[in-house]
BALOBA-1460 file (C-alpha; in Angstrom, 3 decimals):
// residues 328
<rec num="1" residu="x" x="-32.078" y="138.544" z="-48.835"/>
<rec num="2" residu="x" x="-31.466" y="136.773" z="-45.469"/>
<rec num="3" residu="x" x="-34.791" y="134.698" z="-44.367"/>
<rec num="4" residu="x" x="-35.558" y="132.312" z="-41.547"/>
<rec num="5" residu="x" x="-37.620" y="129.587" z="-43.685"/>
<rec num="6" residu="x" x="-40.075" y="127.064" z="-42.063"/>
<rec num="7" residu="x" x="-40.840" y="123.910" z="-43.973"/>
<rec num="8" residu="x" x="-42.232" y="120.476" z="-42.437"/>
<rec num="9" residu="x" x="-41.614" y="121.553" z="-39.262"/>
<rec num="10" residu="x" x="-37.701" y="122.106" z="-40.056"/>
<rec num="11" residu="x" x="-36.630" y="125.552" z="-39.587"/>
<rec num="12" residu="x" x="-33.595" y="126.822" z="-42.015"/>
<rec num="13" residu="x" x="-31.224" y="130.098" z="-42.491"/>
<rec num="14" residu="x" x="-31.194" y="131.391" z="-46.088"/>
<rec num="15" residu="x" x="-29.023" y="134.211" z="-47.460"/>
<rec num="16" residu="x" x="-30.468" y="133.703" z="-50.825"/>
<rec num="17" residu="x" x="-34.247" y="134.410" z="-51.260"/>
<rec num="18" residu="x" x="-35.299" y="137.064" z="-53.432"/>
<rec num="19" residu="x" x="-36.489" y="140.331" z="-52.042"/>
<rec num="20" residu="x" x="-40.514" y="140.290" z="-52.340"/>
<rec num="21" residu="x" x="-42.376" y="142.504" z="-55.144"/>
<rec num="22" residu="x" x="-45.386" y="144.570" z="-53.362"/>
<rec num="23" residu="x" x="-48.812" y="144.703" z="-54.990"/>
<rec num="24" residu="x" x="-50.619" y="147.362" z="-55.641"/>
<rec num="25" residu="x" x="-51.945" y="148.857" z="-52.683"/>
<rec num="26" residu="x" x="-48.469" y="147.048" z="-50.541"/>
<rec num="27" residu="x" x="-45.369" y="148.681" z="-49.452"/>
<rec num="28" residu="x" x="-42.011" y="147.302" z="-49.130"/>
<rec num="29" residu="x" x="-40.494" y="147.339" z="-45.821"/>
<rec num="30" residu="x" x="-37.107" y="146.745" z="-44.681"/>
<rec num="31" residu="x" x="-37.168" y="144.850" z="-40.687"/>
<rec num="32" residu="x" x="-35.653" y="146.641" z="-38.537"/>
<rec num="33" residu="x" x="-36.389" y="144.444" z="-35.511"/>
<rec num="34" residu="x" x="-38.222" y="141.478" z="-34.831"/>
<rec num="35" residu="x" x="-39.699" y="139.050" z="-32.123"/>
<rec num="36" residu="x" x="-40.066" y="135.700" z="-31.341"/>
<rec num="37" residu="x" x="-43.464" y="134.737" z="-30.155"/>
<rec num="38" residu="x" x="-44.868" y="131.730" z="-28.877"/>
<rec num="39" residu="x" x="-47.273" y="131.182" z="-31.825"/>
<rec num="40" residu="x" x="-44.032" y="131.282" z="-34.035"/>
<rec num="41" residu="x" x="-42.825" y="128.103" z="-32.025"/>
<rec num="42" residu="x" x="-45.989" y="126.329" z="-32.147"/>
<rec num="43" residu="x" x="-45.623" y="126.820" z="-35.808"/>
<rec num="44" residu="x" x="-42.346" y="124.719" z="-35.802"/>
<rec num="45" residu="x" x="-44.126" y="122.050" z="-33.769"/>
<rec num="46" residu="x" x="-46.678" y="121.747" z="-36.311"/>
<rec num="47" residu="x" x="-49.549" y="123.786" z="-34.864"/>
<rec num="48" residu="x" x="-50.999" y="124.482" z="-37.760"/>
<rec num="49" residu="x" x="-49.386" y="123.510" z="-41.238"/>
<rec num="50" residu="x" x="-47.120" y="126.486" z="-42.867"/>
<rec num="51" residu="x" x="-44.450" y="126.688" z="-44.926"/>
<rec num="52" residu="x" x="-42.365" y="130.316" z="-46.068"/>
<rec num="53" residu="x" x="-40.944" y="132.735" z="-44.195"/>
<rec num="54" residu="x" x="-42.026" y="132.710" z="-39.842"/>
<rec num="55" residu="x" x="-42.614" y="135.674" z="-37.715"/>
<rec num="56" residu="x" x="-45.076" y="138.025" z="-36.840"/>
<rec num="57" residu="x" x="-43.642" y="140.624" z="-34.839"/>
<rec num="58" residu="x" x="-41.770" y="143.780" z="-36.242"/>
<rec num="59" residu="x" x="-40.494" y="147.072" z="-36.582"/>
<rec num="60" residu="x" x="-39.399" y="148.654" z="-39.738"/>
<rec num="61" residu="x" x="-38.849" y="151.575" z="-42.363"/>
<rec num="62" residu="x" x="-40.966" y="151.736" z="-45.637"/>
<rec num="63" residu="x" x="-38.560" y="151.330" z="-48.692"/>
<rec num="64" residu="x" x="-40.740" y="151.191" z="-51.375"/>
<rec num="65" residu="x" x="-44.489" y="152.218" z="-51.571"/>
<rec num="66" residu="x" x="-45.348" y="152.912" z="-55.251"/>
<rec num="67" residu="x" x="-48.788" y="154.287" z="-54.152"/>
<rec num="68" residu="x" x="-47.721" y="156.273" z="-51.479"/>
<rec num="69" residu="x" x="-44.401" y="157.767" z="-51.983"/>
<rec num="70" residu="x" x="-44.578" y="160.635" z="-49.024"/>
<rec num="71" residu="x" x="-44.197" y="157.387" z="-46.206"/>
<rec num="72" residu="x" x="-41.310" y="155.953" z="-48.085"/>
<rec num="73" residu="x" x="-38.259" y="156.330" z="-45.191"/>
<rec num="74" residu="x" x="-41.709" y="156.036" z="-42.442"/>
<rec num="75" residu="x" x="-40.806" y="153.876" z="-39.520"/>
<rec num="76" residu="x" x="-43.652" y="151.513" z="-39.021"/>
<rec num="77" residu="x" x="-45.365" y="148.403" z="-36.999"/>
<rec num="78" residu="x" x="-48.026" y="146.227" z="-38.968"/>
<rec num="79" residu="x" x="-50.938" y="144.607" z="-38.410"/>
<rec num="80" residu="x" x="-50.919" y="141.173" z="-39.557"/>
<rec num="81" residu="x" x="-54.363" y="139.891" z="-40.854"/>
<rec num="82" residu="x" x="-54.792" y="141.131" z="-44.625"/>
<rec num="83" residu="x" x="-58.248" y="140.979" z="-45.287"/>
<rec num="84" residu="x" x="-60.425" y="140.835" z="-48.774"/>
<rec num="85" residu="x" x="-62.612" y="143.937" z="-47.663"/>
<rec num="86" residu="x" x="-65.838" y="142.364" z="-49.856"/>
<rec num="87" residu="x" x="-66.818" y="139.580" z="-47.547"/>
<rec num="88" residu="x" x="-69.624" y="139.481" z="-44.818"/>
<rec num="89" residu="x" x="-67.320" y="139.969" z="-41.969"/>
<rec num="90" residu="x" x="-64.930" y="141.963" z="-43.332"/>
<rec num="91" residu="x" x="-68.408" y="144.378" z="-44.296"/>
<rec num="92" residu="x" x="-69.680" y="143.421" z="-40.932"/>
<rec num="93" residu="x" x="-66.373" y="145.734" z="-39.464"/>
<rec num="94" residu="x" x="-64.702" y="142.151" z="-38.690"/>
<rec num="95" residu="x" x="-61.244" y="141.839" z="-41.259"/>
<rec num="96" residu="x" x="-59.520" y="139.455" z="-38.563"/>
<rec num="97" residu="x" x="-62.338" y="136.820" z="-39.434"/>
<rec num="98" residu="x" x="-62.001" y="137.463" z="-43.138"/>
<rec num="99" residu="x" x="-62.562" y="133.422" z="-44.656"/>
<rec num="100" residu="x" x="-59.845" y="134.933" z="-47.514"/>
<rec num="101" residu="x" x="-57.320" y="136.869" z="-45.139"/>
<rec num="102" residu="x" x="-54.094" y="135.976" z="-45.177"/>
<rec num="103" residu="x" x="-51.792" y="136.326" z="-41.745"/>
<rec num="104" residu="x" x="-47.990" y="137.605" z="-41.958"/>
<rec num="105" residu="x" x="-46.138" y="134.554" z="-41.116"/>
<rec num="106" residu="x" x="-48.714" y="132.029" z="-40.209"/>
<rec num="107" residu="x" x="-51.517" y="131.855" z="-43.367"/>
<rec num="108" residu="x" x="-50.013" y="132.144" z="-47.287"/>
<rec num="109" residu="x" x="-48.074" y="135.311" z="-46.046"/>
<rec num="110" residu="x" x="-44.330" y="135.257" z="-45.738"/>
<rec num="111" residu="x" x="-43.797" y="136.615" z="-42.578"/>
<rec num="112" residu="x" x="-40.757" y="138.995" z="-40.844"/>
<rec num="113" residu="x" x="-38.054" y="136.705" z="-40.578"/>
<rec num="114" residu="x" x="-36.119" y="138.246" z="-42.872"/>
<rec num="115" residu="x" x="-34.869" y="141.364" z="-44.367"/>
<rec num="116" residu="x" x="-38.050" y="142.465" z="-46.369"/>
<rec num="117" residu="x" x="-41.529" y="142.139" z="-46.104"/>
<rec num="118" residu="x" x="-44.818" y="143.322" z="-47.940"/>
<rec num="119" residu="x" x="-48.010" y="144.928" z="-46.296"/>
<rec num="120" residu="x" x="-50.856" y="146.860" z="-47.720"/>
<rec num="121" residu="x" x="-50.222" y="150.328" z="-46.600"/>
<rec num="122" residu="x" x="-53.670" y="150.601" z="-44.761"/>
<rec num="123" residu="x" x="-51.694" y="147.544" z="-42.567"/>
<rec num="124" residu="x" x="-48.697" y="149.935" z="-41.456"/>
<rec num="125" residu="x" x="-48.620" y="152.160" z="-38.367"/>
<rec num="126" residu="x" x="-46.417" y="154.721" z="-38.275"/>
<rec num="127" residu="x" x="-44.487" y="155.096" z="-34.729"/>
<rec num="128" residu="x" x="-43.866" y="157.821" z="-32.805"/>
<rec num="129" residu="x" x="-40.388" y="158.919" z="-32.589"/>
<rec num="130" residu="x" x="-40.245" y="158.642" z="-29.012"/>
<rec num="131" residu="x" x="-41.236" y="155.235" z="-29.059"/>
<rec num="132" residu="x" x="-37.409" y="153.150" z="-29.512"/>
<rec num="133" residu="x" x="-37.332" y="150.109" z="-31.875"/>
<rec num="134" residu="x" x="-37.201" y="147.736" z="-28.748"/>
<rec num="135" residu="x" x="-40.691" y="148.795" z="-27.230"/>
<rec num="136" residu="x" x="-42.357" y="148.865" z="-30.974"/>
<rec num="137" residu="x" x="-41.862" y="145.875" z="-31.886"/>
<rec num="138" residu="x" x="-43.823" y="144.408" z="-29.239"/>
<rec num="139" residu="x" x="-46.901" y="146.190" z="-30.330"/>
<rec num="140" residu="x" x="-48.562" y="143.683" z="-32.292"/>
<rec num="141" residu="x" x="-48.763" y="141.135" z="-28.818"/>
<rec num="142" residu="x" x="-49.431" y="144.365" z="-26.732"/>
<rec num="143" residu="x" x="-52.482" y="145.124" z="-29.325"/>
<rec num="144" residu="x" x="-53.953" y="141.705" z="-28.316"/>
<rec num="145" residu="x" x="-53.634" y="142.054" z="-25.189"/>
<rec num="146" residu="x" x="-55.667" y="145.184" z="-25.575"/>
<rec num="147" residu="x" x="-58.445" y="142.967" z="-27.379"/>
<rec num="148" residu="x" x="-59.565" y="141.827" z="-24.017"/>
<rec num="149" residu="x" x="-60.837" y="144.931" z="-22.458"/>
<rec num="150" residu="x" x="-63.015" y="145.437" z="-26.512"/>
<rec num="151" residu="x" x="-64.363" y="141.956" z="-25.758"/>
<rec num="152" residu="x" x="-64.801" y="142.242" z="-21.734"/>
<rec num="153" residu="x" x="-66.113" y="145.041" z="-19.633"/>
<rec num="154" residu="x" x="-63.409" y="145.286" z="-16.738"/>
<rec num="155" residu="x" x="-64.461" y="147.781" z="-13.629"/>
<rec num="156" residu="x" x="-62.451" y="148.745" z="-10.785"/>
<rec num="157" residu="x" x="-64.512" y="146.686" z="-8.363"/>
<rec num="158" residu="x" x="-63.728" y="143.486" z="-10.347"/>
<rec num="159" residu="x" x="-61.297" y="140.548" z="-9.047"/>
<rec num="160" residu="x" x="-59.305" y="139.613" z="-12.058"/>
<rec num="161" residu="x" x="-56.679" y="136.556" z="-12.520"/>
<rec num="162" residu="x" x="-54.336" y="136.378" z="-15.237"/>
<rec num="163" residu="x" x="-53.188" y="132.527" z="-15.275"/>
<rec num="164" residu="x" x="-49.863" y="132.835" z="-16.562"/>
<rec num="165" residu="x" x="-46.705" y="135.096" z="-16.189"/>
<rec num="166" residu="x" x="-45.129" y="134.548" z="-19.545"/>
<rec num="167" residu="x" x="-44.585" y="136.838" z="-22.392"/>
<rec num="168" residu="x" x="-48.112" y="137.611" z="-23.370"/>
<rec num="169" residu="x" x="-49.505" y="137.573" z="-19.825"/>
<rec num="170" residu="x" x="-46.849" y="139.976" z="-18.439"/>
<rec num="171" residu="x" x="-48.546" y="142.681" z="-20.778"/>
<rec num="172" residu="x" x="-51.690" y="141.965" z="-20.600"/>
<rec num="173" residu="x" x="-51.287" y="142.641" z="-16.481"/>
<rec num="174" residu="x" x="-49.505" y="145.545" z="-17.641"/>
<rec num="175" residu="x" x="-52.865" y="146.559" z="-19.676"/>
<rec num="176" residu="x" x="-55.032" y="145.585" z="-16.663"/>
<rec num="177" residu="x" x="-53.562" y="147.051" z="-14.190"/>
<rec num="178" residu="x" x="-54.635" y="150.539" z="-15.495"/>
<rec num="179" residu="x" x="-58.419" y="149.986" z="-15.405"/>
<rec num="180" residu="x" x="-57.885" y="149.608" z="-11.738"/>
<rec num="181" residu="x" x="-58.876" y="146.338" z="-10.866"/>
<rec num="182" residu="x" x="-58.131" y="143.638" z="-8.482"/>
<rec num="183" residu="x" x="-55.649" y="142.224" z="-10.430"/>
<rec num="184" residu="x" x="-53.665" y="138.985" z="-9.288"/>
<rec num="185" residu="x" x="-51.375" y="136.731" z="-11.900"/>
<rec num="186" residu="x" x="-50.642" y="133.151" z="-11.086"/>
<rec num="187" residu="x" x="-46.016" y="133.068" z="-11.772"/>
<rec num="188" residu="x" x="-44.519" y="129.984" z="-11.649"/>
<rec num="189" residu="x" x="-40.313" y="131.656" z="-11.675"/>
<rec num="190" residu="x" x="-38.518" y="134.181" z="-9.521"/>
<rec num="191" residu="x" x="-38.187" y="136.186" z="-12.469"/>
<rec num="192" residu="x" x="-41.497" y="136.563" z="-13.615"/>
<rec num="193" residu="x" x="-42.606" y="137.466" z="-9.825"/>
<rec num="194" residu="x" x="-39.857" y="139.896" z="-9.472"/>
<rec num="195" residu="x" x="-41.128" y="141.889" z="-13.144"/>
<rec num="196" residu="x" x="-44.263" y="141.459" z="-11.870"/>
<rec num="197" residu="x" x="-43.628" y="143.078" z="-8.312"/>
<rec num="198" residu="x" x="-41.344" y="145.724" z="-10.382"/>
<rec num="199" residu="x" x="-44.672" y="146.851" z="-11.892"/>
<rec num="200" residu="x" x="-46.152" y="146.885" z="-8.520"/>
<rec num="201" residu="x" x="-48.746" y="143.765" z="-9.679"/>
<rec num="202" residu="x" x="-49.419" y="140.748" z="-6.930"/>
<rec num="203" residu="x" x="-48.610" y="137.967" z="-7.916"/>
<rec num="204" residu="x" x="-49.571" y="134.335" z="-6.595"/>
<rec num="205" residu="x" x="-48.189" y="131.001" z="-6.681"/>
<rec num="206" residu="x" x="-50.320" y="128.271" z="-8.483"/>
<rec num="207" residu="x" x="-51.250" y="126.165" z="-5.122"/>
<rec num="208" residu="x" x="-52.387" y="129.558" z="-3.451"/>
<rec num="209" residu="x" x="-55.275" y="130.325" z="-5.946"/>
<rec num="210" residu="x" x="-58.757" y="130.337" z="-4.386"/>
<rec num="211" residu="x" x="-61.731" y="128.498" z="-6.112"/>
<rec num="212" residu="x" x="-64.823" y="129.822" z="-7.061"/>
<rec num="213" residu="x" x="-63.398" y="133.876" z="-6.434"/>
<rec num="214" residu="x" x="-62.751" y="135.979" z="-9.543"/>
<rec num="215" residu="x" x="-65.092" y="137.657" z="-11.785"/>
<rec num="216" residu="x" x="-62.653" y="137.308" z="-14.809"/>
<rec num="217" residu="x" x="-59.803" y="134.741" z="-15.277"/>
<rec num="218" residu="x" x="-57.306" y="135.417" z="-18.714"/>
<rec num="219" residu="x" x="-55.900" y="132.104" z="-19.377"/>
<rec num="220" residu="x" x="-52.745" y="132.833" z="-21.356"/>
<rec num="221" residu="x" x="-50.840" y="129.439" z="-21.208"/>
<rec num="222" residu="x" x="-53.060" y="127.809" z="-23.937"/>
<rec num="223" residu="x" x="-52.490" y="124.414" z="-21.521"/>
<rec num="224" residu="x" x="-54.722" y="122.129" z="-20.140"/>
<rec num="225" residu="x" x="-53.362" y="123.117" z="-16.833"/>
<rec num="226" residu="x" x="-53.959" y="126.891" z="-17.268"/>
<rec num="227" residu="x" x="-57.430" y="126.532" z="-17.922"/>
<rec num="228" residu="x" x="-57.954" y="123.489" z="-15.336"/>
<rec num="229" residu="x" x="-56.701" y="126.228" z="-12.856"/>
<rec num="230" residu="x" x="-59.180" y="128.934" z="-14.218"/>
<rec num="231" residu="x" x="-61.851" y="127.125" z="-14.199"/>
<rec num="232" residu="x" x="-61.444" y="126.402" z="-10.393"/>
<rec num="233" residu="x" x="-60.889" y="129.943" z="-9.792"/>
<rec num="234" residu="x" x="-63.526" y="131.259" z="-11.478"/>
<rec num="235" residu="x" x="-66.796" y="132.075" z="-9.432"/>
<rec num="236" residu="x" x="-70.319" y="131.642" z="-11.062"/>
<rec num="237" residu="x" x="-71.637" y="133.763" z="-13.663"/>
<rec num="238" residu="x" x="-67.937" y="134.518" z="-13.807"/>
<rec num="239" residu="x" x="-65.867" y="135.070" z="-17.267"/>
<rec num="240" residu="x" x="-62.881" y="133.002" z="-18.637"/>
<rec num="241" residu="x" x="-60.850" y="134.756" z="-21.392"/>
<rec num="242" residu="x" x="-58.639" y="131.964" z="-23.589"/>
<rec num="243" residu="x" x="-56.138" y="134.226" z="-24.344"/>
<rec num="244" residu="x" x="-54.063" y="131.511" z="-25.984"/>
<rec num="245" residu="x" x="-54.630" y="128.985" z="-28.681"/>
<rec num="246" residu="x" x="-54.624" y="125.558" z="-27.601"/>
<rec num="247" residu="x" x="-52.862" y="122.585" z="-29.502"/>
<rec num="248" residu="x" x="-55.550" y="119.560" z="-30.056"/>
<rec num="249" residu="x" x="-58.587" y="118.489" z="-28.197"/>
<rec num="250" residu="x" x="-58.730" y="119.025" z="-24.318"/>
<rec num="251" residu="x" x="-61.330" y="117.645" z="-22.295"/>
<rec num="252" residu="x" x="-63.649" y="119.911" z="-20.415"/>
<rec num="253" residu="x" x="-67.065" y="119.595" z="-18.313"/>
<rec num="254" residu="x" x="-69.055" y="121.542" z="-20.139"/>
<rec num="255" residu="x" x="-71.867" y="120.367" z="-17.737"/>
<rec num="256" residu="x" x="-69.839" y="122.127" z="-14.995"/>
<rec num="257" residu="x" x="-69.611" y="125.158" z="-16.925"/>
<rec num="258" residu="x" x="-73.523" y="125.090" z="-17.477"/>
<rec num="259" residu="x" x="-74.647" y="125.169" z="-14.024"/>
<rec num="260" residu="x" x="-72.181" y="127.905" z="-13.234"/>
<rec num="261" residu="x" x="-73.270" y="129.912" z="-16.229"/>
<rec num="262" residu="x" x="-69.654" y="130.873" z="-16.938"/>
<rec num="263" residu="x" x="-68.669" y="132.799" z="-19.965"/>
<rec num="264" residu="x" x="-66.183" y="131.750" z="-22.092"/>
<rec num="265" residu="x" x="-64.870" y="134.163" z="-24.495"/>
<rec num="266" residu="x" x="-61.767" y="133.580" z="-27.537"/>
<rec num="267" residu="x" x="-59.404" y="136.598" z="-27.971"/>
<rec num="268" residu="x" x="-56.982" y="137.041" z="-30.078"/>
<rec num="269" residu="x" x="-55.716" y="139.950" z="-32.191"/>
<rec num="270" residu="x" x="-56.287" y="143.595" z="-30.895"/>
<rec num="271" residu="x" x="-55.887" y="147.534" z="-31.739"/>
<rec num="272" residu="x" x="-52.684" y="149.054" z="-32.882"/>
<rec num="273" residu="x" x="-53.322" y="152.713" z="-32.083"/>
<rec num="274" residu="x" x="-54.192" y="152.040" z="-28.719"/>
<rec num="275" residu="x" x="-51.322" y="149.823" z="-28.400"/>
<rec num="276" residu="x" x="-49.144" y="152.671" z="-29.881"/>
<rec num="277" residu="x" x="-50.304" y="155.323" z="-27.686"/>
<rec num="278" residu="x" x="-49.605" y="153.117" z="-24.478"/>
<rec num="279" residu="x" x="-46.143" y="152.997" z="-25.449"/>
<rec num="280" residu="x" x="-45.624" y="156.719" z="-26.640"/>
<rec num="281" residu="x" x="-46.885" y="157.669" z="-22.836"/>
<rec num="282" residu="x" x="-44.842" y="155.242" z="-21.354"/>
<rec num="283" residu="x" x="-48.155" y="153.684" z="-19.699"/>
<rec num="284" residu="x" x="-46.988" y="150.310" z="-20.063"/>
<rec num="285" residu="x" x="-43.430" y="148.944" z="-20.618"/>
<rec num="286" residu="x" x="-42.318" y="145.876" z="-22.786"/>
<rec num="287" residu="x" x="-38.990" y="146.305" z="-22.461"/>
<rec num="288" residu="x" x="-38.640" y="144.343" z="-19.348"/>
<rec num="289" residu="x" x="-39.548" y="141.366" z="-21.045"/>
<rec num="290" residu="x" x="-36.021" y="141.492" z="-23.607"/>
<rec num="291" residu="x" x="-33.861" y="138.332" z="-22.521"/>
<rec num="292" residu="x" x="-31.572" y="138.136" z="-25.099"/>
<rec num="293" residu="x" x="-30.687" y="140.274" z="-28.839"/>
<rec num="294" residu="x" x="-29.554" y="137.959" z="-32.064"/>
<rec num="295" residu="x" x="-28.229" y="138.798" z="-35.212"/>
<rec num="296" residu="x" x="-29.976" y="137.333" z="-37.802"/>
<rec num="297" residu="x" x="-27.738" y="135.294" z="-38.830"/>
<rec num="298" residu="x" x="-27.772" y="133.812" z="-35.751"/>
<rec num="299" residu="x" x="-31.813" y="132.974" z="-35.703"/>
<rec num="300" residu="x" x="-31.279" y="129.010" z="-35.231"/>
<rec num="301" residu="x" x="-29.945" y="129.699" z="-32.022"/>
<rec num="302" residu="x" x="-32.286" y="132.391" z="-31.613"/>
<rec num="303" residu="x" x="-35.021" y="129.456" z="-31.399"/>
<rec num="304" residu="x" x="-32.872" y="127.330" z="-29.615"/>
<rec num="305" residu="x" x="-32.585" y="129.858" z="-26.969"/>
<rec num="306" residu="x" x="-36.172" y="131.024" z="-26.164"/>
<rec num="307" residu="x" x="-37.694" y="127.348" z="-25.436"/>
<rec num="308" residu="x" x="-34.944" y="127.026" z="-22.473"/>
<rec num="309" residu="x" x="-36.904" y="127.516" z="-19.198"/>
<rec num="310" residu="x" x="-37.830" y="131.127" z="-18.150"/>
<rec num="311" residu="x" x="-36.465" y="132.681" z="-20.906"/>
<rec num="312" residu="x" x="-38.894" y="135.280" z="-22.088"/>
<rec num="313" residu="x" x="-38.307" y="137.856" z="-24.934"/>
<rec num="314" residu="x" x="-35.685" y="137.089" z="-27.771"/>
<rec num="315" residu="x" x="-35.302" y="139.485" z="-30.367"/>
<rec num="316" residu="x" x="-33.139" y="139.367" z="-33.604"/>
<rec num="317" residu="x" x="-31.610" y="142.357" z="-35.932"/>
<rec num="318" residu="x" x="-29.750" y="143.186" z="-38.479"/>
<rec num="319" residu="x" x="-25.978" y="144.020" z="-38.700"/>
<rec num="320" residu="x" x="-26.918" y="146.963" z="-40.111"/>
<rec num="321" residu="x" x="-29.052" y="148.061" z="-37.509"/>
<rec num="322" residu="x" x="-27.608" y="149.350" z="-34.730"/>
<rec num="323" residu="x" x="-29.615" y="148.720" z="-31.062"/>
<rec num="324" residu="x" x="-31.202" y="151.894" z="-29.638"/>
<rec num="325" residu="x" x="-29.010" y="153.236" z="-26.587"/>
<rec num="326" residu="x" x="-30.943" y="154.321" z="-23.277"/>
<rec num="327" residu="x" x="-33.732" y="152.419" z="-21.463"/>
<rec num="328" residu="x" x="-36.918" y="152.904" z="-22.267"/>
């Protein structure tokens, strides 16, 4: 099969790996669809040390699932942390902190870059048939943007700052927009401002953000900068969500944050039926975000594409896939 292999931070087409073998308890699915993600291109900058098959983010149709036959042909989205199920956090109702988990794409799991993949079945979401291919396959990042509001308590009397207009914070303003709040989201480009006002969400520019103002700040830039600027915004007793993984140590005044008493909270992976139903009633929509479609075989300059400045959402396919028609 076709695969998009990372090794020592070298990324490399191959039209000659073989086709995966599920376990027992997997299914084998055929990608139908798949995103790029910024966690994919920290990966090639060495974030954290992988080697196999990149990518996180897909759509697809169950081939092969000796255990479950009846979802063979099943279009489907997966989640991608594959827990043990016997540890203390996977008992305690937490799998996404399973110490033995692997991750699809990122931890000793080859991930979607290719033609086929394996995933327990318990992992795979079937999607609605309203839902098209190019709004699914977002619904692994729109799931963690969901995590926030299971982590955070967000009322309609609360002034909320997303720092960040990129591809993860445009849905998570998408998310928070429906609970009602004050929402504001600090965009740096014309583009992301005009999404942003498309959705009917204020935006401001970076110099314009008052200090010590918001009751909750998502950070979704993972820079020093992004959380530099929520920390100033963020009013006493006030929340900071880090939204986004940061690369090395940062410094940071934890004394500040002490006599302020702000909360900081990680987030990270989120819900899938939520995230599902969102898309089936057209609540949010993702599909605003697509910049540019690849064929696989064109993946290199997939990558090469989606680093240029204010690109947002690349997606690659198969030749054997065709694009669905209409808008979403």
């Amino acid at each position: 099969m076709q695969a998009l292999w990372l090794e020592n931070n070298q990324l490399s087409y191959r039209d000659n790996v073989p086709i995966p073998k599920p376990l027992d308890g997997e299914a084998l699915v055929r990608v139908r669809l798949a995103g790029i993600c910024a966690t994919d291109l920290e990966l090639v900058k060495g974030y954290y040390s992988y080697t196999g098959i990149l990518g996180h983010e897909f759509v697809g149709e169950i081939e092969r699932a000796q255990d479950a036959p009846e979802r063979v042909g099943e279009r489907v989205v997966g989640e991608i942390n594959v827990a043990c199920g016997a540890c203390d956090n996977c008992l305690r109702g937490q799998p996404t902190h399973c110490g033995r988990r692997t991750v699809l794409g990122i931890v000793n799991r080859d991930g979607v870059f290719a033609e086929y993949l394996c995933l327990p079945l318990k992992n795979l979401f079937p999607v609605p048939d309203s839902i098209p291919d190019e709004a699914a396959v977002f619904t692994e990042p729109l799931a963690a943007a969901l995590e926030i509001q299971e982590q955070v308590i967000i009322r309609p009397t609360d002034r909320v700052l997303v720092v960040g207009a990129g591809r993860l914070g445009h849905l998570i303003a998408q998310t928070l927009l429906l609970t009602g709040c004050h929402l504001q989201v600090v965009a740096r480009h014309d583009k992301q401002r005009q999404l942003l006002a498309a959705r009917q969400i204020a935006w401001l520019d970076e110099n314009a953000v008052p200090e010590r103002t918001f009751d909750i700040i998502i950070e979704a830039t993972g820079s020093a900068g992004g959380f530099a600027l929520a920390r100033q915004a963020v009013r006493p007793r006030g929340t900071i969500v880090l939204k986004s993984t940061y690369k090395g140590d940062m410094s940071v005044n934890f004394s500040a944050l002490v006599v302020d008493e702000v909360t900081l909270v990680g987030s990270r992976c989120g819900p899938f039926a939520p995230a599902l139903r969102l898309l089936e009633k057209r609540l949010v929509d993702p599909t605003l975000l697509i910049d540019y479609r690849f064929p696989f075989e064109k993946a290199l300059q997939a990558f090469e594409r989606v680093v240029q400045p204010g690109v947002l959402k690349v997606l690659l396919h198969f030749a054997n896939e065709r694009m669905a028609n209409g808008s979403f």
